[in-house]
N, C-alpha and C positions, 0 to 999 in steps of 0.2 A: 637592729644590732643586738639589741636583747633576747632574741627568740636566736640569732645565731649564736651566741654568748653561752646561752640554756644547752644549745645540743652539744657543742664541744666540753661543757662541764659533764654532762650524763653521759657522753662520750669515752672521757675522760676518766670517769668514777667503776663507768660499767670494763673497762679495758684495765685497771688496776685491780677490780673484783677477779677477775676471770684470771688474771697471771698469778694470785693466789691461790688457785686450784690445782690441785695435782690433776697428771695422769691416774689411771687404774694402775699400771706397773707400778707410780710412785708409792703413791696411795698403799698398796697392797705390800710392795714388797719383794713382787715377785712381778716376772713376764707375763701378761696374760695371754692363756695358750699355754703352761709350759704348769698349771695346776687348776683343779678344780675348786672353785671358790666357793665357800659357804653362805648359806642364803645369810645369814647374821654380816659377812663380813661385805657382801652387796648392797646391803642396805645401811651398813654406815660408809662404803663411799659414795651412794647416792646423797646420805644426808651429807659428807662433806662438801659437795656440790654442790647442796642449798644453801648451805650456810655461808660457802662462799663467791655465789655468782645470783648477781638478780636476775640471769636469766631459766632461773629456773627455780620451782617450790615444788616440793616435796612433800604429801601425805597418807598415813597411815588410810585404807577404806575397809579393812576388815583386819579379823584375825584366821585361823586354820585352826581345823581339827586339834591339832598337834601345838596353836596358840602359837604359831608364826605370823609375824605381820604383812598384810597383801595390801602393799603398795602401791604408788601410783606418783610418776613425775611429770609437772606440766612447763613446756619447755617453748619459750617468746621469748621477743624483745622486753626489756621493763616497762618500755611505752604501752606494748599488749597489757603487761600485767596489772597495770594499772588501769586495763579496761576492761579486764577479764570477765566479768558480767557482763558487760552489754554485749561483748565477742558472744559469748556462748546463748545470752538470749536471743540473740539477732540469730543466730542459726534456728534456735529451738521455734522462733516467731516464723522463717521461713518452708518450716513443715507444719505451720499450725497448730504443734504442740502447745506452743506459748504466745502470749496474746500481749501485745504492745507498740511501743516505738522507742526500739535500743538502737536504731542505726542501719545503715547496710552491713551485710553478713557479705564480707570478703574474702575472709580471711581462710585460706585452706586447714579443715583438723585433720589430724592425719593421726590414728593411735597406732602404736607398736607393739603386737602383745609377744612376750618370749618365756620359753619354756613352760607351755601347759604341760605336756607330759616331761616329766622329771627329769628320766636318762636321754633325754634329747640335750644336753645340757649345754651345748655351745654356745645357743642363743643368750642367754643369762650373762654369759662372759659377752659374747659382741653387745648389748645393751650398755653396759659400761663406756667400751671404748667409742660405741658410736653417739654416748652422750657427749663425752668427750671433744669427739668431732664436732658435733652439733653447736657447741660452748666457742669453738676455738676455731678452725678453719672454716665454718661452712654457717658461722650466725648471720652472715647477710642474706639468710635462707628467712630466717627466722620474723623478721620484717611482715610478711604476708603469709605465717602461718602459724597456729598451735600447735607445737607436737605432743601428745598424751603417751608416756610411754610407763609398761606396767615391766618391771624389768623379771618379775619371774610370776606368774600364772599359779603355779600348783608347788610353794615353799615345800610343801611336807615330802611330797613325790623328787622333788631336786636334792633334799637333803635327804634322802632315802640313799640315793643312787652316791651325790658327792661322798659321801660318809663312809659309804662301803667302797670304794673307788679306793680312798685316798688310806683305808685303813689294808687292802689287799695288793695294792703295785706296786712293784719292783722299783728301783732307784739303782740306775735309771730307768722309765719304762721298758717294757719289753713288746716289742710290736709283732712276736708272733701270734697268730690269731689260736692258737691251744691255749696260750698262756691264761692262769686263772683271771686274771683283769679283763677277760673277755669273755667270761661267764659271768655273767651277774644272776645270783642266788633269785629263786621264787620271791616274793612276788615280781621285785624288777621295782625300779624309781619312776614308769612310767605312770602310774594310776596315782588317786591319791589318797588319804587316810582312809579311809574306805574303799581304796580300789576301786574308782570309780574312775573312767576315762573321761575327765575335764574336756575333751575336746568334744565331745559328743553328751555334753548337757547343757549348751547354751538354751538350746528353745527349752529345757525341761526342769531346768537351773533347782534338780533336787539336793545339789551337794552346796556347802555352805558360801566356799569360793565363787561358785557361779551369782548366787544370792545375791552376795555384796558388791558382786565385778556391775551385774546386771541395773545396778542404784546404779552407779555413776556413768556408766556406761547411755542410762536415758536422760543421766542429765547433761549431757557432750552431745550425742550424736553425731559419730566424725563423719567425714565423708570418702577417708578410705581407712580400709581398717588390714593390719597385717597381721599373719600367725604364723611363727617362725617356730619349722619342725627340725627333723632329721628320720633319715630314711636308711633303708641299706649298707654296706661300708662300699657296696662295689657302683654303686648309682651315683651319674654325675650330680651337678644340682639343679629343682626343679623352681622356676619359679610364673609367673602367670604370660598368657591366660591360661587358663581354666580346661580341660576336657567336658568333652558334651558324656551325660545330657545338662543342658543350663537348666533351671525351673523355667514356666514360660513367663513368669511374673520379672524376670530379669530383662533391664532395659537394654536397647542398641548402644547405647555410652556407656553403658557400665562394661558390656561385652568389650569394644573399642576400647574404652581406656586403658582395660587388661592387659587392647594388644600393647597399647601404647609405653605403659609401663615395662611389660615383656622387651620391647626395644629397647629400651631406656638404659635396663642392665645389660643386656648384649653387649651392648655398645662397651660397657665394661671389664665382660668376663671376656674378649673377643681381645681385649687391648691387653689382656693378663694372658691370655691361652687358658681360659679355663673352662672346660665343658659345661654345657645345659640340656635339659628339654625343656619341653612346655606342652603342652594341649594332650596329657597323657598321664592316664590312670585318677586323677583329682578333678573329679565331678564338683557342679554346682546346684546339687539337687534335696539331697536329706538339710533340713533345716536348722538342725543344731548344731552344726562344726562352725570355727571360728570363722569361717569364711561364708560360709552360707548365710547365718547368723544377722550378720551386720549386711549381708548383700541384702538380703528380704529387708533392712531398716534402709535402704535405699546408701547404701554405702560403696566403694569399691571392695569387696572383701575379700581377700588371698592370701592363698596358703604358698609358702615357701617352704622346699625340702634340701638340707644340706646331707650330704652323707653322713655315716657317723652312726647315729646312735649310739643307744648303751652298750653295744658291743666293742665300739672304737677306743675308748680309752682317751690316753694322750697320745697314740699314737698308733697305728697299726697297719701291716701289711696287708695290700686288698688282691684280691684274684686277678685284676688288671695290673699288677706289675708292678708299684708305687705303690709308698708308702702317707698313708693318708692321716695326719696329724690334725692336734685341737688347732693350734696356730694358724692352719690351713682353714679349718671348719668358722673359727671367732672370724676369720677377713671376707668370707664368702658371704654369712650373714650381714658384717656391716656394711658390704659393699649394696648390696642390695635395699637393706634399711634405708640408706644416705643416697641411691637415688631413688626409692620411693619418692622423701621427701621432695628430694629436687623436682622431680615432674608435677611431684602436687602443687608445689610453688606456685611454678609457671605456668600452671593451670586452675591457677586457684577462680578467679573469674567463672571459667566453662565450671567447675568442679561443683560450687554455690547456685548457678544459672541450673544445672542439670540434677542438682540433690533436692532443688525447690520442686519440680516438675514431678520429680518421681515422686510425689505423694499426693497428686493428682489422680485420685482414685473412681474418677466415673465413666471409666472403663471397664472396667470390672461385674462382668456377669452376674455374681451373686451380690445382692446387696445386702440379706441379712443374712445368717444361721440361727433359726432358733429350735431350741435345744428345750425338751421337757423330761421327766422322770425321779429317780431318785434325790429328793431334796439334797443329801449328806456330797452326793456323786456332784450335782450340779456348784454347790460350796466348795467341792474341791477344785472343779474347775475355774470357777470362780477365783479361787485363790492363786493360781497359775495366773489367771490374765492381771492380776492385781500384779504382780511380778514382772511381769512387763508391760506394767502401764496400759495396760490397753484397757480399753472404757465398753463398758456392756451395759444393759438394764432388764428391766422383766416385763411381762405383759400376761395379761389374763383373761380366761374365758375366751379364745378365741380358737381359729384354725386358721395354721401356715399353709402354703401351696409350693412347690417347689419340687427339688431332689427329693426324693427320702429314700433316709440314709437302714432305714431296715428294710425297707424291698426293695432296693437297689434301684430303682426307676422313679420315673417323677410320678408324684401322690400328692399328698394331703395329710397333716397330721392334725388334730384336736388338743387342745389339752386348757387345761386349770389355769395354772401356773407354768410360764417358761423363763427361760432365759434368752434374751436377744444380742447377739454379736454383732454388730454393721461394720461393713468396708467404708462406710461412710462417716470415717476418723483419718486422721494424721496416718495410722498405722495399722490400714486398710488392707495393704499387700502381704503382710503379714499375716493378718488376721485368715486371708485367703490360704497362703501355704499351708498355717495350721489347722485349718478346719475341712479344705477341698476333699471332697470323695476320694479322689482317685489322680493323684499328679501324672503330668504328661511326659511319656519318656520316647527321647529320641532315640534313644537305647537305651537295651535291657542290661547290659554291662556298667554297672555304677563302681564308686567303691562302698556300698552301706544300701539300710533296709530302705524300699522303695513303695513303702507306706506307713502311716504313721495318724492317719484321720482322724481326730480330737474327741466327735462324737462316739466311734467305737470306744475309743482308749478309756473313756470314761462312762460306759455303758449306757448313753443318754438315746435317746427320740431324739432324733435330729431331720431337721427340713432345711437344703439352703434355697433360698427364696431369691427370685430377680427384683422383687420387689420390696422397697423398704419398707421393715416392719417397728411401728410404732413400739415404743418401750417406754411406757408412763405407771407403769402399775408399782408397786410397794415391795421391797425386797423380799422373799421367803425366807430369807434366812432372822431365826427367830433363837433368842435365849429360852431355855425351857429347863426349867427345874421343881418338879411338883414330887417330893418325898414327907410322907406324912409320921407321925412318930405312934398312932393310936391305932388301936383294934384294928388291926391288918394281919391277914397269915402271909404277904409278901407282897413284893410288889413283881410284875410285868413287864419288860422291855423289849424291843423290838430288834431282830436281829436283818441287813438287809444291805448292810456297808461297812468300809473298812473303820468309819470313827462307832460302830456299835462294837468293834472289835478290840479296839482302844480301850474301850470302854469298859469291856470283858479281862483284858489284861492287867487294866490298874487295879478290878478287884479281886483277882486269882493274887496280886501281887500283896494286895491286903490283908490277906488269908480268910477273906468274904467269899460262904460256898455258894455255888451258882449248880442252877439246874440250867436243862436246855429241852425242848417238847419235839419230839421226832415226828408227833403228827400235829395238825390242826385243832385248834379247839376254841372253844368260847367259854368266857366266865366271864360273869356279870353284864350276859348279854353284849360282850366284844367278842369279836373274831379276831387270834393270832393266827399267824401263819406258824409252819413248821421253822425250826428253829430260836426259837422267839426265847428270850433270855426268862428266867424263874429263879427269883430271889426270897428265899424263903424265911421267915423266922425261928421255924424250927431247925432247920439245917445250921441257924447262925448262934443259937440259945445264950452260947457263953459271953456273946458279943454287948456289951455294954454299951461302947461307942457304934453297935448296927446304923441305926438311921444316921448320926453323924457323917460316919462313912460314908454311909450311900447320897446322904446331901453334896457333900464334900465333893467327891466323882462324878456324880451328874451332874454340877456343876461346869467342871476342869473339863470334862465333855459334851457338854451342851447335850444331852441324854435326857428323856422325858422316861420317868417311870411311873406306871398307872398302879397305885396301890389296889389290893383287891382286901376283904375282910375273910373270903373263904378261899379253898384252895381244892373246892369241889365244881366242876366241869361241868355246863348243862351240855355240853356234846365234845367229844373227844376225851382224850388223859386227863383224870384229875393228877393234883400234884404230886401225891404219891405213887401214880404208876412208874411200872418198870418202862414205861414209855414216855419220862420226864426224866431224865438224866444224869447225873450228878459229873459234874467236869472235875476232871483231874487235874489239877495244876502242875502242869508235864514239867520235866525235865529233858532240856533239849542238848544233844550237840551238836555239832556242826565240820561238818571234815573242811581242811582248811591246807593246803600242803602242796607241794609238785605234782600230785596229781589232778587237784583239782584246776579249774579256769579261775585263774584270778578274779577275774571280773563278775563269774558267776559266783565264785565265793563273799566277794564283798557287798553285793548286789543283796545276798542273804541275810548277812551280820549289819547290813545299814537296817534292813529291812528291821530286823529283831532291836538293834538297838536304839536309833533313832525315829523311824515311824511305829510300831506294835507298841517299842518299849519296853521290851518282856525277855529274861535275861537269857541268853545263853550260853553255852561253853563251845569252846573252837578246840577242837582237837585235829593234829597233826594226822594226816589221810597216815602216812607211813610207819606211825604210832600204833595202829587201830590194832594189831596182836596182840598188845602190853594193856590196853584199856580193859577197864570194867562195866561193860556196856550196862550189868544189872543196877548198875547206879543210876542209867538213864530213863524215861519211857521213851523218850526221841530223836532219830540220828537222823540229820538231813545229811545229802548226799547232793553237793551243787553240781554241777555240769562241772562233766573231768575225763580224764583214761586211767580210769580205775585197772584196767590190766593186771599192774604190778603189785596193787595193793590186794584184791580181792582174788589170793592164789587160793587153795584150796582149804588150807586152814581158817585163812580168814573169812571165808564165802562159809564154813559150818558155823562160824561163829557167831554171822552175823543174823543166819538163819534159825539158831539155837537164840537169838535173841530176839528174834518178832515171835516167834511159836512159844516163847517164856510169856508174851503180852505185848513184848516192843513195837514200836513202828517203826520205820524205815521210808524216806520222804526221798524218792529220785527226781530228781530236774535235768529234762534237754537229756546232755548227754551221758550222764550219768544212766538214765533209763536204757542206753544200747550196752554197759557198761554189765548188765543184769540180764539181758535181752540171749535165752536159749540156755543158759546156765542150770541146773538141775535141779530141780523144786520151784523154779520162777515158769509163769505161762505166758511172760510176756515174749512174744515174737516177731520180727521185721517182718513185713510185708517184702510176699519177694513179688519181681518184675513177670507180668504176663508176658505170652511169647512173640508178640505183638513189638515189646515194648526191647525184646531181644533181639528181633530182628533188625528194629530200625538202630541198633549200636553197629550191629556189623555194617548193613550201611552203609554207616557215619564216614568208618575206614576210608571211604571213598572222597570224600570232602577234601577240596583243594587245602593247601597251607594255610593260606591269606585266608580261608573263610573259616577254619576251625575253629577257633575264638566264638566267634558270633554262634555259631552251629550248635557248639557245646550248652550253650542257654537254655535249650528245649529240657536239660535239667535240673536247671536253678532254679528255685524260688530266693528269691533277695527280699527278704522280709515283709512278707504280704501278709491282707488281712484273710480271713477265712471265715465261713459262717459254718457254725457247729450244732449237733445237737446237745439237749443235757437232760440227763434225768434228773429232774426236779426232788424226788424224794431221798435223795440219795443223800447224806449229811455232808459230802466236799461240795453239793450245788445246793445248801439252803442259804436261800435268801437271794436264787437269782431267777430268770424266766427259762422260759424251754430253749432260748438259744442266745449260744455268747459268742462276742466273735473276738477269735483267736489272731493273736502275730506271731507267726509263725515264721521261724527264721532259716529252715532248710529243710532238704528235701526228706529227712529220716521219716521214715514212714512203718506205725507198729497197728497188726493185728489185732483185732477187738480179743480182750479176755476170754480164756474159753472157762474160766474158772474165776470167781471174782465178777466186780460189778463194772462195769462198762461207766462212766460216769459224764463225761463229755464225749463228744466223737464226729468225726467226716462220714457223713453219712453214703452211701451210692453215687449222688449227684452230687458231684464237688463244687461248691460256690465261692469263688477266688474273689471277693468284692473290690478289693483293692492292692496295688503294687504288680509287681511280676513275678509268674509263675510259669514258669515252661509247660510245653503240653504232655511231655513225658513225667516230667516230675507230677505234676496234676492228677495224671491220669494214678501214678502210685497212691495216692492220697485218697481215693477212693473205697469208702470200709475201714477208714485208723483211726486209731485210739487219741485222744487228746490229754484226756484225764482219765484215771482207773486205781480201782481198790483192790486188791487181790488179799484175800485170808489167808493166813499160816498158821497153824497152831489158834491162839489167843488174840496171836497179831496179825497186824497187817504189813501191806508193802504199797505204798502209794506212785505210781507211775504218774511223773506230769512231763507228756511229752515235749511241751512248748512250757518255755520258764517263763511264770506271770511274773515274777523280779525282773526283769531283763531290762539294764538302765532304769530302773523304776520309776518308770512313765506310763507303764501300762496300768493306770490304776483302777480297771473291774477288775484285773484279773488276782488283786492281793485277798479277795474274801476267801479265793478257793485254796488257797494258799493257810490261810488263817484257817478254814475249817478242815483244813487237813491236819493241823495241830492242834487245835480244839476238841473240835465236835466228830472227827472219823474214828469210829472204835475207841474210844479214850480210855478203856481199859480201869482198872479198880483205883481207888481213891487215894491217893499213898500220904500215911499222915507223918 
């Protein structure tokens, strides 16, 4: 009688809680659907929902760029909640994460992430009302399952978009698609404070948002995970399963359940009349979208597309005849949302039975990856798997047997010290997508780059081994700080990574002068390489605080500087040749505007302001006539359609400004932008006749097959193996070959003037991803990296942008020594 007593009181309490809550309309004010809500005003109706229903707690897991809060609601019974640690260790226990006895793991997690990209914005509104739902008709749901939901992904990017929305439309909207509420201004609400596409840096989580999502996100692990987009205004909506290619690491239930869920809504939008696809255009292959992401953590993971986007508005007329409103867009998502849940419910059992299994990893071909090389590169990796938990260790004086990842075939590598990854963790499968050679594709047609192999991206010696390799040795990564204050003409540092660059910027930023050595040399019986930093006492005289400094920074850097007492050379440059350098502490811009690529622009300014650290100016691409470029030494040029901007005045201008001393930095497509223009020798590679014939052809290819046909000229982000000239000051500090991701088929002529610096040599070696054989065969003799002189200055051509999502971390030194150490031009005090 007591334990019956008990539930009718909790019963009782929790059913008087919940009739205290508002709706979203109450709450707000307004119909949701009929305005765009502010991320401030979503997150005090969530908290009104904490505050007044036990069926759900609310908190703060980070802040944003911009110091918006990125939230997070967890949504049970109050009986769950008060078991809410043993729920989440009993899952974490049944993938071996965690080690205990919290119970049986029954209980279905089901997270719902809404609005990563900004001007997607509907999902953020259905969040609301489908919490709502959740609360109030549908909590006998609730019973056998968590719901984690993150009600907006990217604040900064939502409030980009709501803010310009709500300050530019008509009253009442206006649903012609001219109208201005259907231009959204450069950059657009979708990226986020650095323009950076949230959806596409889960595995690389270099943006702060992904950081903090990616904490909580390992301490849940749901077992279906949702990301709710927006697409087109004229596209029905899309929701799972999935288009091939799948990864092959993807289970036969996780495939199934897609479909199963795909039924689930049908069954919905079929009882409304409301259009779908499915199994089209949204692959389950690149590893960092919110659906792949959580799929490699043995999750269900899916992406949903509603129409809409940032073009739709509150309302707008679509080419199909109807008029396609937010009201319409906020019912589509929640309808979808609320039967995820339902089928996770009723499948919570199979969901926990089939999420334990999938981390059952001794299946799995390779059993280790070990990695040797650059200590600073191998730390960076390092720091990546710390990010998502995954477990590594080191091993020494030995040789791996396996793949090897620099001559493409099974080998043998050797080394000192390595780094060892095992499949033989919890997070095994993972470990696999991110590190595998070369992923298996059912097709060449994805939507995204179709390589991405950890060892190249991070410039290491890599072997992946069938056999597990021991990892008992002592970490390399070591603090090192040796700056002495007595009888020195300077100290020597090693130039050879992006943290020796770091390193170089905080003390250009100090106004500590720094040489650099063009060639090799030895003092005091050491051998530097080329590049190799030179800190002198002479060059610093006025400097009271010098060694402080230099303590101080090598420090913050973990930087070892060898003090030397002379500054005379038993072989190569002493310190005063004209062959030791003196770095100019550049002034940079940065073109930033409608013409430029969002994405490659922001990609640049994270670069400069969050990893280098070293200041820059953004000036407006449409601006560039009215600027005084002689205030700069350095103008990067991100990937864009310069066209409009670089008309004829401004193309003397900008060449009147490298031939004064200036430099001039192209990325991607900025470099075609320059490409045959008059005083540049950079040229596209044109097609052989070979490569002409087979177009005409093509003409010939059935309907049905043209799709597929057209691929023989895609490359969809493959890796490439390049040559480099080592002596060259954009390649010091790397070996004779770096391999390139290269993200399309543009293809440029080696310099006939200027220095060739990187390059595809004759024999083109495609190591990884897909590359058609026409496109391929263009690539044969192009330029990757190159210097070209003008006057004083130079013009830097980087055909493949080493920023690109910055993940590709060899490729930021050339990047760095193209603002440093290429031509740096006289001293400016």
């Amino acid at each position: 009688m007591l334990r019956i007593y008990s539930f009718f009181v909790a019963l009782f309490l929790t059913t008087l809680l919940t009739a205290q809550v508002q709706s979203p309309s109450e709450f707000l004010g307004y119909e949701i659907g009929t305005q765009f809500s502010r991320h401030a005003d979503v997150v005090r109706y969530f908290e009104h929902v904490a505050e007044n229903s036990d069926l759900v707690t609310y908190q703060e897991y980070g802040k944003t760029n911009e110091r918006r809060p990125l939230t997070y609601a967890v949504i049970t019974t109050s009986a769950n909640h008060s078991n809410l640690e043993n729920i989440r260790k009993a899952n974490l226990e049944q993938t071996g994460i965690a080690t205990g006895n919290f119970g049986t793991a029954d209980k279905a997690i089901v997270w719902l992430s809404y609005n990563v990209h900004g001007n997607e914005a509907s999902s953020t509104e259905a969040s609301m009302v489908t919490l709502y739902e959740l609360i109030t008709s549908k909590k006998e749901w609730l019973k056998d399952a968590v719901i984690i939901m993150d009600p907006c992904v990217n604040p900064d990017g939502r409030d980009r978009y709501a803010n310009w929305f709500n300050q530019v439309a008509s009253t009442p909207y206006d649903p012609a698609q001219v109208a201005a509420e259907h231009d959204e201004p450069w950059p657009g609400g979708r990226p986020n404070h650095y323009l950076f596409d949230l959806n596409r840096d889960w595995a690389w989580a270099s943006q702060v948002e992904s950081q903090q999502r990616l904490k909580v996100y390992n301490k849940w692990m749901p077992h279906v995970h949702v990301d709710f987009h927006e697409q087109g205004i004229n596209n029905p909506y899309y929701f799972a399963p999935a288009a091939e290619p799948f990864h092959e690491i993807i289970t036969d239930w996780q495939e199934d359940f897609q479909t199963q869920i795909g039924a689930n809504h049908a069954r919905y939008f079929d009882k409304e009349g409301w259009l779908f696809f499915t199994r089209e255009s949204f692959d389950l292959l690149y590893p960092s979208y919110g659906d792949t992401y959580p799929t490699f953590m043995g999750a269900i993971g899916m992406t949903y597309e509603q129409a809409g986007h940032g073009r739709a508005g509150l309302g707008i007329h679509t080419d199909r005849g109807y008029e396609l409103t937010l009201v319409d867009r906020v019912a589509h998502h929640k309808t979808t949302g609320l039967s995820t849940v339902e089928i996770s419910v009723k499948n919570a059992a199979k969901l926990n039975s089939e999420f334990k299994a999938y981390f059952n990893n001794n299946n799995l071909k390779y059993k280790s990856y070990v990695l040797s090389g650059n200590v600073d590169n191998l730390k960076a990796l390092a720091d990546l798997m710390d990010k998502h938990e995954i477990s590594y260790g080191f091993a020494s004086n030995g040789k791996a047997t396996g793949f090897n990842y620099t001559s493409n075939a099974q080998g043998s590598m050797s080394y000192d010290t390595a780094m060892v990854i095992s499949t033989d963790q919890p997070k095994g499968k993972m470990v696999k997508a991110l590190f595998e050679p070369d992923a298996k594709l059912s097709t060449p047609l994805t939507y995204d780059i179709t390589a991405w192999s950890l060892p190249h991206a991070y410039g290491l010696n890599a072997v992946a081994s069938t056999s597990l390799v021991k990892a008992t040795a002592a970490s390399p990564f070591k603090t090192n700080t040796t700056v002495t204050s007595t009888n020195v003409a300077g100290y020597i540092g090693k130039w050879s990574s992006l943290d020796d660059a770091q390193f170089l910027a905080g003390l250009l930023k100090e106004g500590i002068r720094v040489r650099f050595s063009e060639q090799p040399f030895v003092n005091n019986g050491v051998s530097y390489e080329r590049g190799s930093l030179i800190i002198t006492k002479s060059d610093n005289m006025g400097r009271e605080d010098f060694n402080e400094v230099l303590s101080t920074l090598s420090r913050k850097h973990n930087r070892t500087l060898t003090a030397t007492s002379t500054s005379f050379a038993s072989s190569g440059p002493d310190f005063g040749s004209s062959q030791v350098k003196l770095i100019n502490p550049p002034k940079i811009a940065l073109l930033k505007g409608d013409a430029t690529s969002s994405l490659s622009y922001g990609a640049t300014w994270y670069f400069f302001e969050q990893t280098l650290q070293y200041p820059v100016t953004s000036i407006n691409a449409d601006k560039l006539g009215r600027v005084n470029l002689d205030e700069f030494d350095v103008l990067v040029m991100p990937s864009g359609w310069y066209g409009s901007v670089l008309n004829e005045s401004n193309l003397d201008k900008v060449k009147d400004f490298v031939r004064g001393g200036g430099k001039v930095i192209a990325l991607a497509n900025a470099v075609g932008s320059l490409a045959g223009k008059s005083g540049f020798s950079i040229k596209r590679n044109t097609s052989n006749s070979d490569t002409e014939k087979g177009d005409k052809k093509e003409n010939l290819t059935p309907y049905a097959d043209r799709e597929n046909a057209s691929t023989t000229n895609f490359i969809t982000g493959s890796i490439f193996k390049t040559k480099v000239d080592t002596t060259h000051p954009m390649a010091f500090g790397y070996p004779d070959t770096y391999y390139s991701l290269k993200l399309g088929s543009n293809s440029y002529s080696y310099l006939d003037r200027g220095y060739n610096v990187a390059w595809i040599p004759e024999e083109v070696e495609n190591v990884a991803g897909f590359a058609g054989e026409t496109a391929k065969g263009k690539l044969s003799n192009s330029l990757i990296f190159g210097e070209e002189r003008m006057g004083r200055g130079s013009i830097i051509y980087m055909v493949d942008d080493p920023l690109f999502r910055a993940f590709w971390h060899n490729g930021k030194l050339f990047f760095t020594n193209a603002i440093f150490l290429t031509n740096n031009g006289k001293f400016r005090l």
